[in-house]
C-alpha positions as CSV (number, residue, x, y, z in Angstrom):
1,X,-22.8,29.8,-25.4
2,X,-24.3,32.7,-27.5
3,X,-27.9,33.9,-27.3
4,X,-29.9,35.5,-25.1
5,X,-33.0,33.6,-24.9
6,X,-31.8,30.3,-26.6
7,X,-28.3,29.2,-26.0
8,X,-26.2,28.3,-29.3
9,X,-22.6,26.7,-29.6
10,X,-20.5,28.2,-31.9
11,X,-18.1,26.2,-34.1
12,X,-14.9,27.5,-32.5
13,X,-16.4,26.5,-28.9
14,X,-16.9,22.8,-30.5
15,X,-13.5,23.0,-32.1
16,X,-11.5,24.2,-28.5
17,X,-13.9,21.3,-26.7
18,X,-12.6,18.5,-29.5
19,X,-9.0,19.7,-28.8
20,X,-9.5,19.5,-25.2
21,X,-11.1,16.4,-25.0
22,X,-8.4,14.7,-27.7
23,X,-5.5,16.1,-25.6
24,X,-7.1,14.2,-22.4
25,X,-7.6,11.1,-24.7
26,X,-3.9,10.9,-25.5
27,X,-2.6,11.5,-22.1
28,X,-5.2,8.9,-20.1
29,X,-3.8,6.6,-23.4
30,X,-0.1,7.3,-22.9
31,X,-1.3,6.5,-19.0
32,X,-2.7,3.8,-20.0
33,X,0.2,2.5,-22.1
34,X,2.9,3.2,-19.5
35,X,1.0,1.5,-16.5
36,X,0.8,-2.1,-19.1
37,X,4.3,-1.8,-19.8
38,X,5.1,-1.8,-15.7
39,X,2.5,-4.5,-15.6
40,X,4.4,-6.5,-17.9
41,X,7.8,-5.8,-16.8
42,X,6.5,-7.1,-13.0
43,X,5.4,-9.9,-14.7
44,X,8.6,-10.7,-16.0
45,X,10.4,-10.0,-13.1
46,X,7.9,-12.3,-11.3
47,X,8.9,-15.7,-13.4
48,X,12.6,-14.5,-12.6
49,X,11.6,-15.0,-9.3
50,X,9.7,-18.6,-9.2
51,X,12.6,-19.7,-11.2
52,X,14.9,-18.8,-8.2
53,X,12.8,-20.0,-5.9
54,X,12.6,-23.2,-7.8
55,X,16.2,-23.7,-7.9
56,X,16.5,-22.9,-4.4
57,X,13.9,-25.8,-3.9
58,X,16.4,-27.7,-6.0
59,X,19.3,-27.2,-3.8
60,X,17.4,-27.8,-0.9
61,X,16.1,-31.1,-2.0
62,X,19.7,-32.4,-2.9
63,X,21.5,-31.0,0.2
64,X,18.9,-32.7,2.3
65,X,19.4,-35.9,0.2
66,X,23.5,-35.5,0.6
67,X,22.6,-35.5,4.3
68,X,20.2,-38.7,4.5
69,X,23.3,-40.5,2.5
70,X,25.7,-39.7,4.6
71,X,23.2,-40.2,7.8
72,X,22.5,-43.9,6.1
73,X,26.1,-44.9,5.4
74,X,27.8,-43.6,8.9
């Protein structure tokens, strides 16, 4: 601020605020950016997951079924 009675902004102070304030921008965007990507890759690793637990559900199902035949025949 410049003045003595009446405050001005000079055009380098509004220049060096612009540059500031776009240098925040990009790093909250590259933030931004990286914290989707780890979203995305949980999400992935989350349907990796269900699938497993699906099979496991699977094998579960037909062990159980192994053991009623065997239960039923004997």
């Amino acid at each position: 601020m410049k003045g003595s009675v009446i405050p001005f902004v000079t055009i380098d102070e509004t220049r060096k605020l612009i540059r500031q304030s776009e240098a925040e921008a990009n790093t909250k965007q590259q933030a931004f950016e990286k914290a989707i990507q780890a979203l995305r890759l949980l999400e992935i690793q989350e349907e990796k997951i269900k699938v497993s637990i699906k099979m496991i559900d699977t094998a579960r199902q037909a062990i159980f079924h192994q053991l009623m035949k065997r239960t039923d025949s004997g």
